[in-house]
N, C-alpha and C positions, 0 to 999 in steps of 0.2 A: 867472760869473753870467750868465743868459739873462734877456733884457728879455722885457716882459710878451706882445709883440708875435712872439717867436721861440716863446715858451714856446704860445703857438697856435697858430702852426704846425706845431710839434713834436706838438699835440695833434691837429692834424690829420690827420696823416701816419699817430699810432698809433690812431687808434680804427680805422680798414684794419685791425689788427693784430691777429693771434691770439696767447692768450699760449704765451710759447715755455719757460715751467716753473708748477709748482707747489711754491706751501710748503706742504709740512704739519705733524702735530703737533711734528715734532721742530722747527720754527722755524729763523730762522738757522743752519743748522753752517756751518762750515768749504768744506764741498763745495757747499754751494747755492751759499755766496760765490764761491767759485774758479768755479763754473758761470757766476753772472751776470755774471762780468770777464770772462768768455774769449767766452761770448755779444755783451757789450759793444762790445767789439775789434772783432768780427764786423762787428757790424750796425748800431752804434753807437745805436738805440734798439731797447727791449726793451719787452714787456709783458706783465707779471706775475701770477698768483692766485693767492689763500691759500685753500686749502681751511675752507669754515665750520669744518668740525672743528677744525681749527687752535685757535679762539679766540683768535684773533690782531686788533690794530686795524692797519687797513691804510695807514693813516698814521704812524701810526708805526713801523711795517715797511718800506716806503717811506723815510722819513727816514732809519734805519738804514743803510736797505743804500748808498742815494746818497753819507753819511758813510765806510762803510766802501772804498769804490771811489772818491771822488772823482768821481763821477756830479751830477746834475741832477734833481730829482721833476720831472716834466713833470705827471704828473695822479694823482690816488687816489679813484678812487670805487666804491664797493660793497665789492668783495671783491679788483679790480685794479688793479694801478698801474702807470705808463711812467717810464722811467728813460732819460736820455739821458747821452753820454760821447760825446765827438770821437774818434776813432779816431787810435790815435800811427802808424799804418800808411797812409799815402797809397793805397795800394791797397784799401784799407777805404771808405776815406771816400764815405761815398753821399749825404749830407745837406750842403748848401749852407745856413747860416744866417748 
């Protein structure tokens, strides 16, 4: 769990951030998930959009996916969200919190 105080700064870092997928109609598969773990690992924060078509609420797409990875929601507004994970790879790790 990230204090209110990380969770800003995490927000700081991602609004710089382009997002690096999109969800569309098909929503959650299997492969977005496996995408956003292995993105994760990477770069340890991520930032994400659901295509409007989707019809999708991006909070709770958001909340999903961070349950399904053992991630962090760092933000969700509009149509995009940041999702942060410590990277188990020390060579990863780029984020000091």
């Amino acid at each position: 769990m990230i204090s209110g105080k990380q969770r800003a700064y995490l927000r700081k870092i991602g609004h710089e951030l382009k997002p690096v997928m999109q969800i569309g109609k098909e929503g959650l598969t299997d492969t977005v998930i496996s995408a956003v773990d292995e993105v994760l690992e990477k770069r340890e924060l991520v930032k994400l959009s659901i295509l409007e078509s989707a019809m999708l609420d991006t909070r709770e797409v958001c909340d999903d996916v961070a349950n399904r990875l053992q991630a962090e929601p760092v933000q969700a507004i509009g149509n995009k969200f940041i999702l942060y994970r410590r990277s188990s790879n020390e060579k990863n790790r780029k984020i000091d919190i």
